[in-house]
N, C-alpha and C positions, 0 to 999 in steps of 0.2 A: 504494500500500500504506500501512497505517498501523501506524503503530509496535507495535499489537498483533499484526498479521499479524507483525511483523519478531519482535516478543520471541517468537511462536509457533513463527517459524521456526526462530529459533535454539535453543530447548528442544529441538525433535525432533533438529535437526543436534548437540547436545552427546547426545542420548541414543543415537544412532549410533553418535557417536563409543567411547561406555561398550560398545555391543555386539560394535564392532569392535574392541575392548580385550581384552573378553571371549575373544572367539571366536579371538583370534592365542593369551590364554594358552592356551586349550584344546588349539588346534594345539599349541603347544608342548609342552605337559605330554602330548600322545598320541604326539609324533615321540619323544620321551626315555623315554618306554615301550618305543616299538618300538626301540628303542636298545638300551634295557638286558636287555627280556627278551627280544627275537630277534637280538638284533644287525643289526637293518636302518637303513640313515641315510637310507632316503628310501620313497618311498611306491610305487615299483618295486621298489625291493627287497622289502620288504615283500608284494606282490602276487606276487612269484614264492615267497617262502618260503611264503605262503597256498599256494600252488599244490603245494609241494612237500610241505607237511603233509596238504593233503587226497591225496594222492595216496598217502602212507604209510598215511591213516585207513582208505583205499578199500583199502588191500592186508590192511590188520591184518581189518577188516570178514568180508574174503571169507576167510581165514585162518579165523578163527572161524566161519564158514556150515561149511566142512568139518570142523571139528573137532568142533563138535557134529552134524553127518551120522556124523561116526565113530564119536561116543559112543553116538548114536541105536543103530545096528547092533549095538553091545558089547551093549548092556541088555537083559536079558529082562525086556521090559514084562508078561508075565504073572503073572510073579510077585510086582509091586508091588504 
C-alpha cells in the first residue's frame, strides 16, 4: 500500500467514525422521546405501547363505522 491508499483509508474510517456519532445521537434523542412522550425506556416497551395504541385506534375506528351507520338511519336523505 502507499501512503495514499493509507491517508485514503483513514478519511473514510474518521468519516465513519462522524456517522456513527451521528447515528448513536439520533438513537438517543429518539429513546428520550419515547421517554418522555410515552413513557417507554426501551424499544419493547415501546412496540407493545405501539401495539396497544393501535388496538385502541382499531376500536375508536369501528366505534365511529357504527355511529355514522346510526346517523345514516336518523337522516331523511330526501329531504336534503
Amino acid at each position: 500500500m502507499e501512503i495514499a491508499d493509507f491517508k485514503e483509508l483513514k478519511e473514510k474510517i474518521e468519516a465513519a467514525k462522524v456517522k456513527k456519532s451521528r447515528a448513536e445521537g439520533s438513537r438517543e434523542e429518539s429513546m428520550n422521546r419515547l421517554q418522555k412522550e410515552f413513557g417507554c425506556k426501551s424499544l419493547e416497551e415501546a412496540e407493545k405501547k405501539l401495539a396497544v395504541l393501535q388496538s385502541e385506534i382499531d376500536a375508536d375506528e369501528k366505534k365511529l363505522e357504527e355511529m355514522m351507520v346510526e346517523i345514516e338511519a336518523c337522516v331523511d336523505w330526501s329531504k336534503l
